[in-house]
PDB file as gemmi writes it, atoms N, CA and C in Angstrom:
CRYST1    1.000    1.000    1.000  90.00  90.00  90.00 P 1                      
ATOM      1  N   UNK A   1       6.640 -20.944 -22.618  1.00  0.00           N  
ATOM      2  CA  UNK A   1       7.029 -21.255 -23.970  1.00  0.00           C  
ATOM      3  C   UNK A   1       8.537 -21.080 -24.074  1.00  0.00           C  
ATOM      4  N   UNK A   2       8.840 -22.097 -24.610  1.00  0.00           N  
ATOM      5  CA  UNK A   2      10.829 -21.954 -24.971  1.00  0.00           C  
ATOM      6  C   UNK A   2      11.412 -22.292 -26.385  1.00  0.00           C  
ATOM      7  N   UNK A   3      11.957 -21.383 -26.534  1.00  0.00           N  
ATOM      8  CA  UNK A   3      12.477 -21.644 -28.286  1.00  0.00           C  
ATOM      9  C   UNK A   3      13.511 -22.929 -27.812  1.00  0.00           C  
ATOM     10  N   UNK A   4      13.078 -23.752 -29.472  1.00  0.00           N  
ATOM     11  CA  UNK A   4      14.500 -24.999 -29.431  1.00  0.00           C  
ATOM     12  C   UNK A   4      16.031 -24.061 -29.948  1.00  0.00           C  
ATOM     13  N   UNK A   5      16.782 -24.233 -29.977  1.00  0.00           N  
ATOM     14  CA  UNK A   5      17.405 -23.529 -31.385  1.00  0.00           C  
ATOM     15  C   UNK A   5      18.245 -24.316 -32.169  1.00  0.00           C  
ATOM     16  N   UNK A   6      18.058 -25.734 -31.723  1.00  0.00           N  
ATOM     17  CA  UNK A   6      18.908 -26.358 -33.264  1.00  0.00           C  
ATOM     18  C   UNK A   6      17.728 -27.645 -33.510  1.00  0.00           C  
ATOM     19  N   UNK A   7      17.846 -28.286 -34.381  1.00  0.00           N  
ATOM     20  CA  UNK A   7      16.905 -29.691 -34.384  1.00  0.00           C  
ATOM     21  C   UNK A   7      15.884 -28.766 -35.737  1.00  0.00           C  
ATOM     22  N   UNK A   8      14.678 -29.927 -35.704  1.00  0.00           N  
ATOM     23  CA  UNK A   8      13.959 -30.033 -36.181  1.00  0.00           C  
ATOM     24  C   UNK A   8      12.520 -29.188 -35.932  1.00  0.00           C  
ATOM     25  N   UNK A   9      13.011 -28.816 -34.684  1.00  0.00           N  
ATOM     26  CA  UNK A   9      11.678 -27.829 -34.617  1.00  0.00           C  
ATOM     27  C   UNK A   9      12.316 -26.117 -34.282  1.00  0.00           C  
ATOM     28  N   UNK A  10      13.458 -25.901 -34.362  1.00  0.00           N  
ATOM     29  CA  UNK A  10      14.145 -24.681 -34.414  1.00  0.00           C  
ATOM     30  C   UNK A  10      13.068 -23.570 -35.203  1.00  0.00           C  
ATOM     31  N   UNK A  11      12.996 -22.451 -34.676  1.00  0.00           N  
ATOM     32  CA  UNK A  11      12.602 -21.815 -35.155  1.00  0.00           C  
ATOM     33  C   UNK A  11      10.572 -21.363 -35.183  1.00  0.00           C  
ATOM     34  N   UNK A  12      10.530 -22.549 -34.941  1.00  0.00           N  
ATOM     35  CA  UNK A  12       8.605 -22.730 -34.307  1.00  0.00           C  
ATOM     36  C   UNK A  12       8.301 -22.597 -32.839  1.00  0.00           C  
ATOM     37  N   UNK A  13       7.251 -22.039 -33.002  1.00  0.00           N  
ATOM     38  CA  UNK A  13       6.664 -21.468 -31.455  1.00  0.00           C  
ATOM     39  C   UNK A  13       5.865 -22.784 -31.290  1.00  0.00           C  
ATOM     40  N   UNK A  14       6.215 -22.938 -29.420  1.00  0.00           N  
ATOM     41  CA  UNK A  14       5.441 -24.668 -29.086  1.00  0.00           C  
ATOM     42  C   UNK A  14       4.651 -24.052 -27.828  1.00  0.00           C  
ATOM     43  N   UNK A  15       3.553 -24.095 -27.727  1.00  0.00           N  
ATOM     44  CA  UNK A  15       3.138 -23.681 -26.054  1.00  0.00           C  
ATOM     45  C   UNK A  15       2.529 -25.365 -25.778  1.00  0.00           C  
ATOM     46  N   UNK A  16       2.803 -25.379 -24.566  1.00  0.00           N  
ATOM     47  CA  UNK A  16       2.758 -26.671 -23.828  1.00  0.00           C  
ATOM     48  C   UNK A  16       2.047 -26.142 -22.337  1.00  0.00           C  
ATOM     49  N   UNK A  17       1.164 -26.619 -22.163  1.00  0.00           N  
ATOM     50  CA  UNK A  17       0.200 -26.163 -21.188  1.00  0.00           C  
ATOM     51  C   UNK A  17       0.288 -27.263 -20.197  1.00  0.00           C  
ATOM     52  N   UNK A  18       0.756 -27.119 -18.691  1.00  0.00           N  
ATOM     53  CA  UNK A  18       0.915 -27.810 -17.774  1.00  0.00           C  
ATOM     54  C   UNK A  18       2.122 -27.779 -17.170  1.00  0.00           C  
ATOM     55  N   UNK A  19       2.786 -27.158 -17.855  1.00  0.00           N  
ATOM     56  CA  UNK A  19       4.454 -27.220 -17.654  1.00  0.00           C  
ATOM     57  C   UNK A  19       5.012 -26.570 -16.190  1.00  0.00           C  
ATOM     58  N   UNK A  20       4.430 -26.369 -15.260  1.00  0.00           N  
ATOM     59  CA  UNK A  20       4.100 -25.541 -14.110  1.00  0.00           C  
ATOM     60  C   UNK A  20       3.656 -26.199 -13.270  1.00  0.00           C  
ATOM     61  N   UNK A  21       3.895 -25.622 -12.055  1.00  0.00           N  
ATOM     62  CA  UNK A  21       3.376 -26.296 -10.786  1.00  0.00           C  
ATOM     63  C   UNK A  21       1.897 -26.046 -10.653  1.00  0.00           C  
ATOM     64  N   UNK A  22       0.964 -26.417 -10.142  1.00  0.00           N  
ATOM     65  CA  UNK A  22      -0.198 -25.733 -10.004  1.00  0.00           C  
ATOM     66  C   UNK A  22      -1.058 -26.145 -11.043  1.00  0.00           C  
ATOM     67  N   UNK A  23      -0.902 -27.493 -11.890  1.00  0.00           N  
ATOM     68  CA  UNK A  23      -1.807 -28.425 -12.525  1.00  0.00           C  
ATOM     69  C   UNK A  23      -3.037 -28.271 -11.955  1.00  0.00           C  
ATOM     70  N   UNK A  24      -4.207 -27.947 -12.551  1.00  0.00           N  
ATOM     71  CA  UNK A  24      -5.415 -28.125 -12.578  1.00  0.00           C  
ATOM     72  C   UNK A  24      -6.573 -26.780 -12.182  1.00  0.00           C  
ATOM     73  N   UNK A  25      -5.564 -26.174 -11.839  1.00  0.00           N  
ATOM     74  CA  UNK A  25      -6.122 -25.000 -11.478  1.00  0.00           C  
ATOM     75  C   UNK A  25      -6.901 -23.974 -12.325  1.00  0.00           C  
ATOM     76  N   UNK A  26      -6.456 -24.403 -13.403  1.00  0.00           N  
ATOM     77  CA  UNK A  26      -6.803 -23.331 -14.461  1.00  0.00           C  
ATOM     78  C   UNK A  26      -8.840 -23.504 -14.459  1.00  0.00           C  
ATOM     79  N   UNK A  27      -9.343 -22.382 -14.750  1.00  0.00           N  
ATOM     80  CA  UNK A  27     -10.853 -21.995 -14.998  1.00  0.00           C  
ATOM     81  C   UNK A  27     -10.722 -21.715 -16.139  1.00  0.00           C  
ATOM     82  N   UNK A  28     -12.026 -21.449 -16.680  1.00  0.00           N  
ATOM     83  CA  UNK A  28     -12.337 -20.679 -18.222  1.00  0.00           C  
ATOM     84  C   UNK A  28     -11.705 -19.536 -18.421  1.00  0.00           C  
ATOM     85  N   UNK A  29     -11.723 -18.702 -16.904  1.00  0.00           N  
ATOM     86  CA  UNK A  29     -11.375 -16.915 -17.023  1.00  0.00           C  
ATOM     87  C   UNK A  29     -10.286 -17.423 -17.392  1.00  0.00           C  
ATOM     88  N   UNK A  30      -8.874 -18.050 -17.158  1.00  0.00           N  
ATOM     89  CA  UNK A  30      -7.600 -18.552 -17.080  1.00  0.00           C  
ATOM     90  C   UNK A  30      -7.526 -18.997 -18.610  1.00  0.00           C  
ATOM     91  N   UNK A  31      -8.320 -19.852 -19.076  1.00  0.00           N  
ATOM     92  CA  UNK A  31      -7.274 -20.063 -20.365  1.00  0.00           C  
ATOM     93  C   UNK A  31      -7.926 -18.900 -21.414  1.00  0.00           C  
ATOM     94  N   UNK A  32      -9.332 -18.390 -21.207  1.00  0.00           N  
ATOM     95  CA  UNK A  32      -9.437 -16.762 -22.053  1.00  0.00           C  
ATOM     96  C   UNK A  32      -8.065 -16.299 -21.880  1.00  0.00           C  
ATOM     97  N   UNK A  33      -7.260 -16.141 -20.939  1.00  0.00           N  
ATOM     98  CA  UNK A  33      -6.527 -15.165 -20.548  1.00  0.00           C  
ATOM     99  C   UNK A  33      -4.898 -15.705 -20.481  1.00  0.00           C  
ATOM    100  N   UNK A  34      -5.130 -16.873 -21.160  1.00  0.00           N  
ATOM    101  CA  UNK A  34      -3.641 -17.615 -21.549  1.00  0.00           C  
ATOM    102  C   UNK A  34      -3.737 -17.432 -22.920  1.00  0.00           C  
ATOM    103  N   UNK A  35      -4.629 -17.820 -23.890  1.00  0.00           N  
ATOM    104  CA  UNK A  35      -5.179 -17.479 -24.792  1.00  0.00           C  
ATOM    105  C   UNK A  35      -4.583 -15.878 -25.421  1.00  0.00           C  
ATOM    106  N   UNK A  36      -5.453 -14.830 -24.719  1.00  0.00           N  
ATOM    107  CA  UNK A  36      -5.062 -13.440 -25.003  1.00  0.00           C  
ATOM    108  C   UNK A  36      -3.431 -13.396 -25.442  1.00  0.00           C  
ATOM    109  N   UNK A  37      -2.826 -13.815 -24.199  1.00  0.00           N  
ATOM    110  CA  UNK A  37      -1.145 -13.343 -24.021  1.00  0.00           C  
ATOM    111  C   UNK A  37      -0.456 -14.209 -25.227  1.00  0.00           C  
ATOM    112  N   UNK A  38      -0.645 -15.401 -25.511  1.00  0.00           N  
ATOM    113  CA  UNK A  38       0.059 -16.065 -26.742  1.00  0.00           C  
ATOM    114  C   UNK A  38      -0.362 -15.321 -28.336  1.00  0.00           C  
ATOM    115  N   UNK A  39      -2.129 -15.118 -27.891  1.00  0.00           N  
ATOM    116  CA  UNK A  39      -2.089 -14.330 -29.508  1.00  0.00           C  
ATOM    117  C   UNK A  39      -1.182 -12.577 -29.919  1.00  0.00           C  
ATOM    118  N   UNK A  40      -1.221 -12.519 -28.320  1.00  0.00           N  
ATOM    119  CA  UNK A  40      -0.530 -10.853 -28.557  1.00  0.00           C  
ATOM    120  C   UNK A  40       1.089 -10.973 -28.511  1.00  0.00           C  
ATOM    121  N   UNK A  41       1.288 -12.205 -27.879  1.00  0.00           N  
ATOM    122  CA  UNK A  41       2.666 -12.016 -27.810  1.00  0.00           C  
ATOM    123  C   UNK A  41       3.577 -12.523 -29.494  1.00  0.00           C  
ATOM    124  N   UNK A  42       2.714 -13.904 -29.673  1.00  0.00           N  
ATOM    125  CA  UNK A  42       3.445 -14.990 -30.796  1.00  0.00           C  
ATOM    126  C   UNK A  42       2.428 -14.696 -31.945  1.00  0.00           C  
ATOM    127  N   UNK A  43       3.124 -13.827 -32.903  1.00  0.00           N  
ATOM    128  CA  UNK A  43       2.407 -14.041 -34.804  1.00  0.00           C  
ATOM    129  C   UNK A  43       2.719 -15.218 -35.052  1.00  0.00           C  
ATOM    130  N   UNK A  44       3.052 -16.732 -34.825  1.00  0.00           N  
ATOM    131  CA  UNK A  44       3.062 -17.668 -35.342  1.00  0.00           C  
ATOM    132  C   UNK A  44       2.445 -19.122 -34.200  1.00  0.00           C  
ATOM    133  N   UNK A  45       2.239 -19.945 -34.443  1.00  0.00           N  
ATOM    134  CA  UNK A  45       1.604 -20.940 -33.262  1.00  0.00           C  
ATOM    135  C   UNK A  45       1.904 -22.048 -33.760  1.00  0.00           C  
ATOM    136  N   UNK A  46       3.284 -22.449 -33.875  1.00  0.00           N  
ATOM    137  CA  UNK A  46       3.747 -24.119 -34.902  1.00  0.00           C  
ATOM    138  C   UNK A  46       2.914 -25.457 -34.056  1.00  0.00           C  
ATOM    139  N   UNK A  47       3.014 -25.239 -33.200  1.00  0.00           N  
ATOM    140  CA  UNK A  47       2.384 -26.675 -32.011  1.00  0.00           C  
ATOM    141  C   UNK A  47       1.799 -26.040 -31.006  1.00  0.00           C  
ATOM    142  N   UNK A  48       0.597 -27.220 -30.406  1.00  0.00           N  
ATOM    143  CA  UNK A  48      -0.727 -26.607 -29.332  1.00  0.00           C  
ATOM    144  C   UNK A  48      -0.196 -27.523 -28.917  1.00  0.00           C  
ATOM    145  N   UNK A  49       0.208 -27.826 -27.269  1.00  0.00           N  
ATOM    146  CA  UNK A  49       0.447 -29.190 -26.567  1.00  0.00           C  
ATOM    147  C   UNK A  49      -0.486 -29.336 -25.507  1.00  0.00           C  
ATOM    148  N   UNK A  50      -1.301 -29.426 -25.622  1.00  0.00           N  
ATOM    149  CA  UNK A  50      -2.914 -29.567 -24.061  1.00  0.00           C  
ATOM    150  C   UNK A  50      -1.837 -30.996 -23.528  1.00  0.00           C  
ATOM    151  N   UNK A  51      -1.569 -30.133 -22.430  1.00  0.00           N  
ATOM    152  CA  UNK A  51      -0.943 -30.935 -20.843  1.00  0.00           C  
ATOM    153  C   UNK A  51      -1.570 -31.189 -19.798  1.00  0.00           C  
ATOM    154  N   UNK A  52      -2.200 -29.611 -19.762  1.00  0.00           N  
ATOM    155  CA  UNK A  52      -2.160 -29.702 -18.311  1.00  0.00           C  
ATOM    156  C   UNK A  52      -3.627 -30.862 -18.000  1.00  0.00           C  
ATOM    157  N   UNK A  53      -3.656 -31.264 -16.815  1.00  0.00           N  
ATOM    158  CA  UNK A  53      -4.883 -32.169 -16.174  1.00  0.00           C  
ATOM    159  C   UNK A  53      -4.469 -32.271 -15.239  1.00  0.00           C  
ATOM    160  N   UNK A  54      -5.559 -32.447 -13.983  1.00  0.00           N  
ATOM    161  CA  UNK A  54      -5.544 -32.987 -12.910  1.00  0.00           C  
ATOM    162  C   UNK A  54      -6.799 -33.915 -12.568  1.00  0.00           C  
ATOM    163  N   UNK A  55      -6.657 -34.148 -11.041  1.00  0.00           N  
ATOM    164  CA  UNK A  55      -7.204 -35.343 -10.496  1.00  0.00           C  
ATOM    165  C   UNK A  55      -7.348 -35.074  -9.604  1.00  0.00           C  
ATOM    166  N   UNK A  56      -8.914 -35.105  -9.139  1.00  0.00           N  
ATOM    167  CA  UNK A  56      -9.202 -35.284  -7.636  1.00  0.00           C  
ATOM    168  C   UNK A  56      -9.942 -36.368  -6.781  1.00  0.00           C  
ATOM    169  N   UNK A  57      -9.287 -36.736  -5.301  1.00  0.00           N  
ATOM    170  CA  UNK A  57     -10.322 -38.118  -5.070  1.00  0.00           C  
ATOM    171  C   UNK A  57     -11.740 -37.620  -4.837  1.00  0.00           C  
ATOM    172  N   UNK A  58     -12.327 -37.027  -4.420  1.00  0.00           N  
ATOM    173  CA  UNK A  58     -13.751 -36.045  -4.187  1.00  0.00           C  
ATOM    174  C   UNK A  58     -13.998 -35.199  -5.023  1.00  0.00           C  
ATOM    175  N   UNK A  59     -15.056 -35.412  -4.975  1.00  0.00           N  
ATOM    176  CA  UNK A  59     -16.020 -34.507  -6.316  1.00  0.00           C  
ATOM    177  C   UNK A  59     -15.942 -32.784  -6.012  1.00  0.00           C  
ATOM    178  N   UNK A  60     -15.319 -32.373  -6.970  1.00  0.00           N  
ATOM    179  CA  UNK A  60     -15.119 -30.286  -6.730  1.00  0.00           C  
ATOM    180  C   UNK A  60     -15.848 -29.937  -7.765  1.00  0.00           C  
ATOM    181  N   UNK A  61     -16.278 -28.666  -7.683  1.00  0.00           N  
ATOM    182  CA  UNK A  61     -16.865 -28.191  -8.490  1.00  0.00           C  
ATOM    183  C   UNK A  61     -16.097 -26.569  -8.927  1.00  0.00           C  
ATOM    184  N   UNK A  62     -16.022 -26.439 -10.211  1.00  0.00           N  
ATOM    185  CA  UNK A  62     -15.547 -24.815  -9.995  1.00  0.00           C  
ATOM    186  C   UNK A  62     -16.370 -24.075  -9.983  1.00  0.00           C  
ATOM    187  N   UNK A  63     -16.245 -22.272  -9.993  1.00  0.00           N  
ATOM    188  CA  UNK A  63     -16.709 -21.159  -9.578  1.00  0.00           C  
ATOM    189  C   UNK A  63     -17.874 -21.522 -10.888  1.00  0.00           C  
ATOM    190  N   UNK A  64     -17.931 -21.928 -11.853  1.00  0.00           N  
ATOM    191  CA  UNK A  64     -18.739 -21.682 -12.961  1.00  0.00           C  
ATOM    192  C   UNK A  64     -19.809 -22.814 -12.610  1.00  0.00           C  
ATOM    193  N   UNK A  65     -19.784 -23.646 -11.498  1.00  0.00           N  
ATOM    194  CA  UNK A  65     -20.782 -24.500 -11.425  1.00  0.00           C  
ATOM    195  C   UNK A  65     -20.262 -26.430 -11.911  1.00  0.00           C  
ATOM    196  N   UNK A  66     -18.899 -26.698 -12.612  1.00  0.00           N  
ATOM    197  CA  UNK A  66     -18.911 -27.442 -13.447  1.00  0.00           C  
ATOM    198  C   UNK A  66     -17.994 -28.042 -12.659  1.00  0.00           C  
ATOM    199  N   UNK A  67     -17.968 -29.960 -12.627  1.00  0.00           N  
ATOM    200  CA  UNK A  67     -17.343 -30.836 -12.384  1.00  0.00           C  
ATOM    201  C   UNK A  67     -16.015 -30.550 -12.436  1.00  0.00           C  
ATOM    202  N   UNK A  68     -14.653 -29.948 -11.156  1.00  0.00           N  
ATOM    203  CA  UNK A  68     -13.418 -30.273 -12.119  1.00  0.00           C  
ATOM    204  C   UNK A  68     -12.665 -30.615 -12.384  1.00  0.00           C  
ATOM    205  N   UNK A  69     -12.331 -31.962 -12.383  1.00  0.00           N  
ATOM    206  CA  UNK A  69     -11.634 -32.879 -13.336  1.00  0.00           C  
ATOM    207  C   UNK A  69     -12.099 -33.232 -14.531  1.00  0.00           C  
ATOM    208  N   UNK A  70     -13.843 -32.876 -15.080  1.00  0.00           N  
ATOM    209  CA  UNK A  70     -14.234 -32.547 -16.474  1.00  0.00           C  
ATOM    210  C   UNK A  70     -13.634 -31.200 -16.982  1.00  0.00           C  
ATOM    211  N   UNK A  71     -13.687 -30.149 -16.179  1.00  0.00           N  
ATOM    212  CA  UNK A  71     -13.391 -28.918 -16.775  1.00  0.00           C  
ATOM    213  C   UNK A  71     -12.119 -28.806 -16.661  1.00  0.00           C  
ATOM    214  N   UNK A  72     -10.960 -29.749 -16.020  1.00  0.00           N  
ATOM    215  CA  UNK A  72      -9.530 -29.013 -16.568  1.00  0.00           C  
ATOM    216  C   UNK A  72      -9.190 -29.952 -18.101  1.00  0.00           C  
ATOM    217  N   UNK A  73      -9.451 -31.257 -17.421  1.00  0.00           N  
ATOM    218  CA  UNK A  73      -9.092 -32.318 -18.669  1.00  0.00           C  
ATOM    219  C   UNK A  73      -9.567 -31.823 -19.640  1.00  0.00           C  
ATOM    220  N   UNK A  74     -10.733 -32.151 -19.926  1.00  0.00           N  
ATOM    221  CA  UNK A  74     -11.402 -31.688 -21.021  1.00  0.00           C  
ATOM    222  C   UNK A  74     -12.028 -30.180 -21.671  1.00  0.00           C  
ATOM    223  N   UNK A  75     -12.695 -29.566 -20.965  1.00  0.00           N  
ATOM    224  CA  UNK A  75     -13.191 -28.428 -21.491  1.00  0.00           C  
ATOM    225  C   UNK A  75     -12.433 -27.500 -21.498  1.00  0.00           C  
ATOM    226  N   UNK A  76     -11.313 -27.075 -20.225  1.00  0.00           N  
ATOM    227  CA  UNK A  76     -10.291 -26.461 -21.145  1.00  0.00           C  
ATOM    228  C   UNK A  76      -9.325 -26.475 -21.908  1.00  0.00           C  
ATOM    229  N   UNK A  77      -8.873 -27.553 -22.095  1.00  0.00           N  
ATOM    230  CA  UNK A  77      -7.909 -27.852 -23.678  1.00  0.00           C  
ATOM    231  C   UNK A  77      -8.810 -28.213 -24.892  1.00  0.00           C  
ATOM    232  N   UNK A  78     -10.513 -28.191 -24.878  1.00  0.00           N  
ATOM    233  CA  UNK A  78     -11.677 -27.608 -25.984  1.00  0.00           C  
ATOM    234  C   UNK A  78     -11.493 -25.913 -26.412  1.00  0.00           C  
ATOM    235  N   UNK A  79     -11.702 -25.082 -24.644  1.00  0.00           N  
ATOM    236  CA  UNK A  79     -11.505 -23.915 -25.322  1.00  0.00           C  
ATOM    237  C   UNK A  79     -10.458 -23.400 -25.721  1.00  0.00           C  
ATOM    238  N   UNK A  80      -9.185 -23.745 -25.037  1.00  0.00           N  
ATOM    239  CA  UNK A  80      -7.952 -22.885 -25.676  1.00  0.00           C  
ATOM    240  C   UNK A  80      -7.856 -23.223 -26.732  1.00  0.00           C  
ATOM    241  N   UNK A  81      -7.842 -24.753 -27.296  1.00  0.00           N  
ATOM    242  CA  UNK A  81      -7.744 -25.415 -28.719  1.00  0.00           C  
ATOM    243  C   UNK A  81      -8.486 -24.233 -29.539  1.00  0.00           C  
ATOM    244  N   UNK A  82     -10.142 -23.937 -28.877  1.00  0.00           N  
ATOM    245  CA  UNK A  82     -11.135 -23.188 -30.086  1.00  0.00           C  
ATOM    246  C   UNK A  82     -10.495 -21.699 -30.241  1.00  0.00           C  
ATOM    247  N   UNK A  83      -9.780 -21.253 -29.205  1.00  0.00           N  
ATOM    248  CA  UNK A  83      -9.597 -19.748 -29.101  1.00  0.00           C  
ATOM    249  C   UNK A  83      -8.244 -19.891 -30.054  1.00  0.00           C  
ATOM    250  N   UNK A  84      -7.231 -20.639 -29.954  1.00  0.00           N  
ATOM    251  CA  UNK A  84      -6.140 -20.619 -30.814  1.00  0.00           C  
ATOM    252  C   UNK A  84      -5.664 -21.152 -32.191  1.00  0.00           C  
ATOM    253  N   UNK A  85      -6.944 -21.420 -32.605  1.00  0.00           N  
ATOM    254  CA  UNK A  85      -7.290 -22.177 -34.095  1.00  0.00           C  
ATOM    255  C   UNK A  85      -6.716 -21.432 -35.270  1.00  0.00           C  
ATOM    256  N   UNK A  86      -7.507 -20.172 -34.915  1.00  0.00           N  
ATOM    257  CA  UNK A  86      -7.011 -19.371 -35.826  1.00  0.00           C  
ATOM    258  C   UNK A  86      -6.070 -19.423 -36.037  1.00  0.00           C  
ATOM    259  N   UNK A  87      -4.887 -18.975 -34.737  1.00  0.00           N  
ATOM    260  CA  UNK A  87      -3.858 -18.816 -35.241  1.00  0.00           C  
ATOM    261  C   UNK A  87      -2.782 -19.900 -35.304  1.00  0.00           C  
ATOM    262  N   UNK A  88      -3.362 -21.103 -35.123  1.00  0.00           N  
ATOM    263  CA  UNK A  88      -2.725 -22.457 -35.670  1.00  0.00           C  
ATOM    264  C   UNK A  88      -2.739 -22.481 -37.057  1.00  0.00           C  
ATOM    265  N   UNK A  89      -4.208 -22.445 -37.698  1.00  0.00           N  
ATOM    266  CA  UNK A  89      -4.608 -22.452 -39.299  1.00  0.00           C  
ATOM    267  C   UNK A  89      -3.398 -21.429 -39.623  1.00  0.00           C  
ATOM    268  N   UNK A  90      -3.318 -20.566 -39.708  1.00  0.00           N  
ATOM    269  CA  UNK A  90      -2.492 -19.716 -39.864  1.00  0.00           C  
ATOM    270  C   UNK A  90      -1.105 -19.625 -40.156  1.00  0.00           C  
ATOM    271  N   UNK A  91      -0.537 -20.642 -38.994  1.00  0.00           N  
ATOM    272  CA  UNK A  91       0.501 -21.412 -38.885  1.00  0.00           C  
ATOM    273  C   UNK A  91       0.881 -22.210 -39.480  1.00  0.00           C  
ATOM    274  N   UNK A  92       0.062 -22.663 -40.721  1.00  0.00           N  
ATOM    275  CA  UNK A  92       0.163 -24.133 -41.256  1.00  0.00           C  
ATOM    276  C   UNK A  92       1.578 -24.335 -41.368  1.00  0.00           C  
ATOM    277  N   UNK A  93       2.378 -25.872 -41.551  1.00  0.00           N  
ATOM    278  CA  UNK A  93       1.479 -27.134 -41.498  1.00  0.00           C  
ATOM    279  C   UNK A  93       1.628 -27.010 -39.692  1.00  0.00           C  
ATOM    280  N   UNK A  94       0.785 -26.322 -38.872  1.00  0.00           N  
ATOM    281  CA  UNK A  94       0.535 -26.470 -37.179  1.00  0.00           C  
ATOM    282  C   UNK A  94       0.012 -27.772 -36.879  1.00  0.00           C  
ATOM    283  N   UNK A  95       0.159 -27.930 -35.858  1.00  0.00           N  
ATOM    284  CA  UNK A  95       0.281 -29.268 -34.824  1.00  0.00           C  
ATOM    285  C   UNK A  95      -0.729 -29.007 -33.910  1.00  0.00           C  
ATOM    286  N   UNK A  96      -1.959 -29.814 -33.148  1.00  0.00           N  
ATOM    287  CA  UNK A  96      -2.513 -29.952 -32.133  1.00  0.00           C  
ATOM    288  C   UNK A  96      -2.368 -31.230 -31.095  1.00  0.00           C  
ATOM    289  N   UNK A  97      -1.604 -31.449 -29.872  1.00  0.00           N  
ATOM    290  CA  UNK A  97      -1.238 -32.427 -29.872  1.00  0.00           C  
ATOM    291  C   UNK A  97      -1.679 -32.437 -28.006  1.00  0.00           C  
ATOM    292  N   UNK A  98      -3.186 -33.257 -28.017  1.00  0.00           N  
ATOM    293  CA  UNK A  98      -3.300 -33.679 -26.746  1.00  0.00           C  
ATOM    294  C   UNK A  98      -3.617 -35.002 -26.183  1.00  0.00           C  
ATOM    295  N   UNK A  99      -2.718 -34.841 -24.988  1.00  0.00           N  
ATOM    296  CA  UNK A  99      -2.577 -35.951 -24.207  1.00  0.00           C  
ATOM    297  C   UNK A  99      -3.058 -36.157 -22.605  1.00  0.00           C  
ATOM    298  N   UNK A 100      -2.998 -37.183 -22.355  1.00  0.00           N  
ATOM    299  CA  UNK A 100      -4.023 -38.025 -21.654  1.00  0.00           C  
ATOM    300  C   UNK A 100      -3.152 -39.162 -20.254  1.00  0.00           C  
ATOM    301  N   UNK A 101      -3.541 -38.844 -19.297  1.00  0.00           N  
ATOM    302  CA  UNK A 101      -2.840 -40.126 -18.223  1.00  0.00           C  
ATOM    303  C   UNK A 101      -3.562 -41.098 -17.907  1.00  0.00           C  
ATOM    304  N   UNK A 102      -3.356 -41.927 -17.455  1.00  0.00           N  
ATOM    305  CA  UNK A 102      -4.195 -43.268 -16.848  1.00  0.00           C  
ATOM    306  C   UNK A 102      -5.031 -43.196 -15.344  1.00  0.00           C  
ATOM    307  N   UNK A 103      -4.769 -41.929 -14.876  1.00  0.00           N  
ATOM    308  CA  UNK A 103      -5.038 -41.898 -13.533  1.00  0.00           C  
ATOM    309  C   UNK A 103      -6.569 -42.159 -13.422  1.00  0.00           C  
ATOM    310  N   UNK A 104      -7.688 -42.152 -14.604  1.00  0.00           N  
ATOM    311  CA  UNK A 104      -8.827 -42.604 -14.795  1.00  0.00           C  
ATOM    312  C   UNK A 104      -8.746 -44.125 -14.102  1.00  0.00           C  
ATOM    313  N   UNK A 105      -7.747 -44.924 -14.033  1.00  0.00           N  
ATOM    314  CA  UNK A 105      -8.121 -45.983 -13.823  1.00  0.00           C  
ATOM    315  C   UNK A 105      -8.211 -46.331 -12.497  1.00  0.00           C  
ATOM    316  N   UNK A 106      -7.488 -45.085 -11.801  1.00  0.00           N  
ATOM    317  CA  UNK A 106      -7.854 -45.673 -10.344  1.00  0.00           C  
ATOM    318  C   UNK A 106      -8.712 -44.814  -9.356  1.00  0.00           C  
ATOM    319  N   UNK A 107      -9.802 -44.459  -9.999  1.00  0.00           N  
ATOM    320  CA  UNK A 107     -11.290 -44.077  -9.901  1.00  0.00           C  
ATOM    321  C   UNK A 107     -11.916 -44.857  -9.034  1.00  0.00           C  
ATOM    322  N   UNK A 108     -13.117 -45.434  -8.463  1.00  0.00           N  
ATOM    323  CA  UNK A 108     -14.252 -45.860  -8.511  1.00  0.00           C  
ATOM    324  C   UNK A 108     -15.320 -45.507  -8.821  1.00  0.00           C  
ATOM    325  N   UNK A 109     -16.533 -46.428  -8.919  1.00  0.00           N  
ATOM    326  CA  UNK A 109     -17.449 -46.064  -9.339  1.00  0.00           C  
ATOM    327  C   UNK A 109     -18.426 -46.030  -8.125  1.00  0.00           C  
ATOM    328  N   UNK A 110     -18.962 -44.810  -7.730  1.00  0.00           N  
ATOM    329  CA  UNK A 110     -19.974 -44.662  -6.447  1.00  0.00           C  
ATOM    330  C   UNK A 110     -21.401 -44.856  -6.978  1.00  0.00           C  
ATOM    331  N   UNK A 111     -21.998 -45.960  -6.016  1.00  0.00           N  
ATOM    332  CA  UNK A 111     -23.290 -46.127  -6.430  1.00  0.00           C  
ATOM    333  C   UNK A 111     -23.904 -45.119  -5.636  1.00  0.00           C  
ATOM    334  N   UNK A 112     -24.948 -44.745  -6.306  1.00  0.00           N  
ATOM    335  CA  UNK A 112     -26.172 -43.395  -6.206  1.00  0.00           C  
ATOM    336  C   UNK A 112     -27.748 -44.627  -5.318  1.00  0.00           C  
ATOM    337  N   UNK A 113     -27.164 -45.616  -5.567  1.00  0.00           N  
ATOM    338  CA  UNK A 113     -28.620 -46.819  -4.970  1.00  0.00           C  
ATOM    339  C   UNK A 113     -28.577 -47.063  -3.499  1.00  0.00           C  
TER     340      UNK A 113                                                      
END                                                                             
């Protein structure tokens, strides 16, 4: 997290998730525990930025059993979003702002027949 200090968003806390080497790595235990450190560190939460995602050509699974390129894309920028609500609401007028790459498109589709 980095303060602006002049402009338009001076003064608001922004966490931006992905901003780091080591995209995709994150598990459930991981954003509980990204989660924890922003509510203890920041009384205010102006903007949520869900970044991080990755991509793999072969199917992984994480420690919890679950697909993961479902569980970084999606289910964890669900839970940090649910764990940091509060203190977005809180924040009003707060920002939730996630985004998305194209790398879906160069997928295939494996037939199971």
């Amino acid at each position: 997290m980095a303060g602006i200090s002049t402009g338009p968003m001076a003064g608001n806390t922004v966490l931006v998730t992905g901003g780091t080497g080591g995209i995709g790595k994150a598990t459930a235990a991981e954003v509980r525990r990204l989660a924890g450190e922003v509510l203890a560190a920041y009384p205010r939460l102006d903007v949520l930025v869900n970044n991080a995602g990755g991509f793999w050509a072969t199917r992984r699974v994480t420690a919890d059993g679950l697909e993961r390129t479902f569980a970084v894309n999606h289910l964890a920028p669900f839970l940090l979003t649910g764990l940091l609500l509060d203190r977005l609401k809180a924040s009003a007028p707060a920002r939730i702002v996630t985004v998305s790459s194209g790398a879906h498109t160069t997928g295939k589709k494996k037939s199971t027949m």
